[in-house]
N, C-alpha and C positions, 0 to 999 in steps of 0.2 A: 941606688941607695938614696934615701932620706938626705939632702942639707938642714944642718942644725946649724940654725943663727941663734947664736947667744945676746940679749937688749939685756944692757945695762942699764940706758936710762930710761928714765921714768918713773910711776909712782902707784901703788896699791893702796885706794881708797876703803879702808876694813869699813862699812855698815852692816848696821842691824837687820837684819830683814831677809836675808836670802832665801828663795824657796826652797820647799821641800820639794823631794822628788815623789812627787805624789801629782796625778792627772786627774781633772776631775773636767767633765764633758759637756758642757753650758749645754742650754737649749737654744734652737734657732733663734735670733733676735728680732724682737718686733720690729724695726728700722737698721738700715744699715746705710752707709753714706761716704760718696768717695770728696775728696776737697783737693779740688786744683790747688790751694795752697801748698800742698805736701809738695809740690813740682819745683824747683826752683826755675826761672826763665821759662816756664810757662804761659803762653797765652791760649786758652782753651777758648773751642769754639763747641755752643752744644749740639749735640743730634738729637737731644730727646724734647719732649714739653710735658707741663703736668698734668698726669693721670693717663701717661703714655705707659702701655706694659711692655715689661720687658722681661726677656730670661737672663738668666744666671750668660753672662758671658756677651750678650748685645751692648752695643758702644751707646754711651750716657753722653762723652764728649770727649774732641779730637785736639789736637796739635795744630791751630792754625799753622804754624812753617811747613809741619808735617803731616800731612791729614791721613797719612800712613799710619801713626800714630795713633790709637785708639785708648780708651780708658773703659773697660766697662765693669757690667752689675756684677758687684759681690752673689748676689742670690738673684732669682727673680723675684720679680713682684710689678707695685704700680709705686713709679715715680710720683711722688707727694708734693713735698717741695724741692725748691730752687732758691737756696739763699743765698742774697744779695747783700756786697757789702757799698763800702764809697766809689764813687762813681761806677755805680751799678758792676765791678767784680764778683766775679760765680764765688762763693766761699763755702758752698756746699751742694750737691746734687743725691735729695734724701729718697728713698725705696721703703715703703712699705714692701714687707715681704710674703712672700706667698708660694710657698711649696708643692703647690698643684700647676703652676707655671712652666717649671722644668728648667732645662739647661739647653742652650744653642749647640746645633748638632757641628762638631770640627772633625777633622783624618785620624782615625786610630792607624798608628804606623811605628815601624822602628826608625826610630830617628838616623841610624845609619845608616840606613836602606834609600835614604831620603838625599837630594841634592840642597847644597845650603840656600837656595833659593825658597826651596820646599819649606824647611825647616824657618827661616824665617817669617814668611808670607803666614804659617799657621800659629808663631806664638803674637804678630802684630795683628791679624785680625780677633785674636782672644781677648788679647788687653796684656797678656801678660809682660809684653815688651818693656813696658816702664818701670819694671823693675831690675831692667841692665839697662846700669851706668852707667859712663864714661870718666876715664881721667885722661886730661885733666879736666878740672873743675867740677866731676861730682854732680854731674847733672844726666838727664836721659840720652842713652847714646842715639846716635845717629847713624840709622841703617844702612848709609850709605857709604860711611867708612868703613876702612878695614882692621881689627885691633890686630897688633902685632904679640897679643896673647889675651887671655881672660884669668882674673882672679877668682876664687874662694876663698874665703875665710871661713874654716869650721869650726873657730871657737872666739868667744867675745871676751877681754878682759877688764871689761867696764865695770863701775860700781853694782852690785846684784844684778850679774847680765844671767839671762838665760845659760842653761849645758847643756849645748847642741846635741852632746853625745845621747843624755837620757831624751832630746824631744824625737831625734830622728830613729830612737830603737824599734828594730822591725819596718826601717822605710828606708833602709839603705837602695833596696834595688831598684826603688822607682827613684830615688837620687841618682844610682847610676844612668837610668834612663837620660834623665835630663842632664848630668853630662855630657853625655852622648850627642844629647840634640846639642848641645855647646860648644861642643867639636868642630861642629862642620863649619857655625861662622865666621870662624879664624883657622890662619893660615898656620899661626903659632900655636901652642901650649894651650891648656886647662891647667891652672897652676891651684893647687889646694895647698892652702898654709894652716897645719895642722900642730897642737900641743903633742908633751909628751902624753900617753897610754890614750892614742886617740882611734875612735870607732873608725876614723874616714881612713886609714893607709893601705887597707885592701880595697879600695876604688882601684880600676884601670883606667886605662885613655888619659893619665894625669900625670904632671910633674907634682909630688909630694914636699912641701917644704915644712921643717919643724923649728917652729920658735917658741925660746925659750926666754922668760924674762917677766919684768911687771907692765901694766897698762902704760903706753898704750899697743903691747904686742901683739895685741888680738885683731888690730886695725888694718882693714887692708892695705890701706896708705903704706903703714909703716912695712908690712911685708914685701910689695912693690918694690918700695925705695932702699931694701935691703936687698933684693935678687935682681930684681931688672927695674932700675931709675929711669923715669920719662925725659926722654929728652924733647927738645922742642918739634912740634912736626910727629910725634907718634903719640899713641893713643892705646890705650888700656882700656878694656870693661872689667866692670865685676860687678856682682849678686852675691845676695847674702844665701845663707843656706836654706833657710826654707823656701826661698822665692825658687830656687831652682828642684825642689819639692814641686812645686806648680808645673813646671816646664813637662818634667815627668810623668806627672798625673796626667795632660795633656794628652801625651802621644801615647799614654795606655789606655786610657779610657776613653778619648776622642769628645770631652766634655771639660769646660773648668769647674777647677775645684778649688776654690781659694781660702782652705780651713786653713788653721795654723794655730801653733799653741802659743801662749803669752803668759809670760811671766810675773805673777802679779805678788810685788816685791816692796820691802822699803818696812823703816820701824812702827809705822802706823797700820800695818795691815795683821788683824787677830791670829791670821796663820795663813804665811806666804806658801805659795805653791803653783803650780799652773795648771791654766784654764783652755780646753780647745772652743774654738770661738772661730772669728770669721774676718778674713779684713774688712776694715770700715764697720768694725762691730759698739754699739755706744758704750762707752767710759761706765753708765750704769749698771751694766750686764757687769762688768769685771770686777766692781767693788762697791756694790751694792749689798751692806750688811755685811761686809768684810772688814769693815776697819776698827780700828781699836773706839775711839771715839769720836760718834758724827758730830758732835758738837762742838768739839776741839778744832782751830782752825789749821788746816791741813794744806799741804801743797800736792795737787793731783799732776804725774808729772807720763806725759806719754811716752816712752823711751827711758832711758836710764837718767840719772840727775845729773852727767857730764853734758848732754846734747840734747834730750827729751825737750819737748815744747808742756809750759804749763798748760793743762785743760781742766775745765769743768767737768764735772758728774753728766754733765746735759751733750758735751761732747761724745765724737766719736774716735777709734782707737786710729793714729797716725798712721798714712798708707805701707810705711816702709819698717812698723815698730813692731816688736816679738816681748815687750816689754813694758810694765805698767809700774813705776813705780812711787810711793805714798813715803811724805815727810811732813816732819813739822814745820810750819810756815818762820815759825821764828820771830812773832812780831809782839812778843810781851817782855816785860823789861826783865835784863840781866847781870843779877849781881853781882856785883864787884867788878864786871865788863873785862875789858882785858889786864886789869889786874888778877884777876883768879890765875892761881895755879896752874889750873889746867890738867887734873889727873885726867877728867873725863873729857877731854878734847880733844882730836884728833889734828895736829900738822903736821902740813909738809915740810916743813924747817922742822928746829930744836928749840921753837919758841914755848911748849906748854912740856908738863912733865908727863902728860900723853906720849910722847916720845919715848920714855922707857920700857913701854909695854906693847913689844910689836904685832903681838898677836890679837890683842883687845880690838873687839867690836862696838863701835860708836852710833849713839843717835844724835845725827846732824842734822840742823836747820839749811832753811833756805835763806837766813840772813847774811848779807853780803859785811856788814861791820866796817862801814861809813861809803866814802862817795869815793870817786874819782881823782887821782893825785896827780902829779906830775909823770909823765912816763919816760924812765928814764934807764938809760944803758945796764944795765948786771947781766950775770951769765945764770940768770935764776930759770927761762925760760932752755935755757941749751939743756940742762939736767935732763930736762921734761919730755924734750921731743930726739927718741933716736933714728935722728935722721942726719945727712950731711947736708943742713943748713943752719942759714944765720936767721930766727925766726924775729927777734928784736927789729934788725935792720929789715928786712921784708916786709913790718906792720907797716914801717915808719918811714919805707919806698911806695905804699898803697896808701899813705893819709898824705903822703906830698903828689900823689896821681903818678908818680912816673914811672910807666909802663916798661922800660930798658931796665933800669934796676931790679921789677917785681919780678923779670924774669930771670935775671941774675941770681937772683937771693931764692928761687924756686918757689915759683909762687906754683908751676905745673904740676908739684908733685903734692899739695896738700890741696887740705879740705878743712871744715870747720873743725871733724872729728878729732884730728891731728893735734891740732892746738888747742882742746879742752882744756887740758893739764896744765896750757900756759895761763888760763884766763881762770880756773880755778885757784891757782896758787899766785897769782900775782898782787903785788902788795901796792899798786898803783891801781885795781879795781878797775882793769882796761877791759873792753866790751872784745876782748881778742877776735870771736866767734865774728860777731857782725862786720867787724873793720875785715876780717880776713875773705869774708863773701861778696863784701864793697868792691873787693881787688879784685874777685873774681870775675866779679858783673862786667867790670872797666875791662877786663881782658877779653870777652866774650864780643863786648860793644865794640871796640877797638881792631880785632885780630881773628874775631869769627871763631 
């Protein structure tokens, strides 16, 4: 039977914008485009040069440590450009596309049938590897270890996240597929952490977990740190749900397929909904003539607005994002500032009379409401994060560098994702996010 973990803490951020369950099916995009930046600790080395053709699934560029490692073409076509940033960093590798090209021929097989050797060797020559993690640190796992289990998370409870449930109807069995192949590269579990009245609890080959509670429950992090805590010296992967959509498509059809739907969400978009599209599909395909208005100044946000990276229209969609989300930028002046009231503002205190109305839906900026204060002890951040750590002292063991403490205070069991809700709500306007991947880099440099 099901464990049900009950998360008290935390916080549901009500906006405006959630999509309808309504699919609507883009046409193939004129460019698509992968960006070593989505990598974190990435040094990529490239394979291709431009106006080299390539198919759907041929490697663009590798894993200098790993050259196992592969990244390849969303579609085929002909590699265009190579953009470069300060001291000559790849910041993007662009594909014109081209549908007469085709897809690189891989093993149509039952992934059980298969040895985990098998089964790996065919999703690292696809490309699709780089979409299983590792914890700790939330980075590309490393083929060479062994996880002492694998996560899912089949549902997100981020500001207007996608519902796994409506994008995966009618593709549960090539989900089970790619469990399956998931299986074999651990010795431990496939653990799926699933809501209540969820499509994913008749999967097989799986530990079922069901959490209940507000964001951030949806997190794999937080489901981990609730069933099996990382202790030092073990290792977890985990994949988000459509990425393991890929794995499956793989071993049935013996080609990648790296479609996927995206949630195009947020109070500035004329009518949210999702779009099937493509990884590395550009930002203008998604919300191009979709927005309430072009001229108003906007914030184009890849991901949800807890973690998403701001991009342009001229961009392309994040390697790891199922979601597009559109706000107002927030940069015209407001009256009365924080003397107003506050019926129509949304906090996470009882500071506005927003608080009386739990259910009300809000349209929120991107305005932060001044600079950087002191950063100092309260238990505002424990609320936020249900986990059994101290997230205060952990920033403030990682901006004094020391490596004994960050592991003390659990620096193993988070990630940026984790402590959104502390850098969202925090009234000292601490950069949480970045300080918290600073500590992760030092442990990676430090400890391997």
């Amino acid at each position: 039977m099901s464990e049900v973990v009950k998360l008290r803490k935390g916080l549901n951020i009500k906006l405006k914008g959630s999509a309808e369950k309504a699919l609507d099916k883009l046409p193939v995009p004129a460019t698509v485009a992968l960006k070593p930046t989505d990598f974190p600790g990435l040094t990529p080395k490239l394979s291709v040069k431009v106006d080299a053709e390539v198919k759907a699934g041929d490697a663009l560029f590798y894993d200098k440590y790993h050259p196992e490692i592969k990244f390849t073409a969303p579609l085929g076509g002909k590699v265009v450009s190579i953009n470069r940033g300060e001291r000559r960093k790849i910041l993007e590798v662009v594909i014109a596309t081209d549908e007469n090209v085709g897809s690189a021929e891989f093993k149509k097989a039952d992934p059980s049938s298969l040895s985990a050797e098998e089964v790996k060797e065919q999703i690292l020559k696809s490309g699709i590897w780089p979409f299983i993690k590792k914890r700790p640190y939330g980075i590309i796992a490393n083929p060479e270890e062994k996880p002492k289990a694998i996560y899912i998370s089949t549902f997100d409870t981020a500001p207007l996240a996608p519902d796994y449930n409506f994008v995966l109807d009618g593709q549960l069995d090539t989900f089970q597929t790619g469990v399956n192949a998931l299986a074999q590269l651990t010795e431990g579990k496939v653990n799926l952490g699933v809501s209540k009245d969820s499509a994913f609890t008749s999967l097989k080959n799986v530990v079922v977990n069901t959490f209940e509670g507000p964001h951030p429950a949806g997190n794999v992090g937080i489901q981990i740190a609730n069933t099996s805590p990382i202790n030092k010296g073990e290792v977890v992967w985990t994949i988000s749900v459509q990425d393991v959509l890929f794995i499956g498509r793989l071993f049935e059809t013996g080609n990648v397929d790296f479609t996927k739907t995206v949630a195009l969400t947020g109070s500035e978009v004329q009518a949210p909904k999702y779009y099937q599209t493509t990884v590395g599909a550009p930002i203008a395909n998604l919300v191009g003539g979709k927005l309430v208005d072009a001229d108003y100044n906007q914030r184009i946000i890849s991901g949800n607005v807890l973690t998403g990276t701001k991009v342009s229209s001229k961009s392309f969609l994040g390697f790891y994002d199922s979601q597009i989300s559109v706000i107002p930028e927030g940069d015209e002046y407001e009256f009365l500032g924080w003397a107003d009231p506050g019926f129509n503002k949304f906090s996470a205190t009882k500071a506005y009379f927003g608080k009386l109305f739990p259910k009300k839906e809000y349209t929120m900026n991107a305005n932060i409401h001044g600079g950087e204060r002191a950063f100092v002890l309260s238990n505002q951040y424990e609320k936020l994060v249900p986990m059994d750590i101290l997230p205060v002292f952990l920033l403030k063991a990682i901006l004094v560098n020391d490596i004994d403490k960050m592991e003390n205070f659990g620096i193993y069991e988070v990630i940026e994702e984790d402590f959104a809700l502390c850098e969202y709500a925090c009234t000292s306007k601490i950069e949480v996010q970045k300080i918290l991947r600073e500590g992760i880099n030092t442990m990676i440099k430090e400890l391997g």
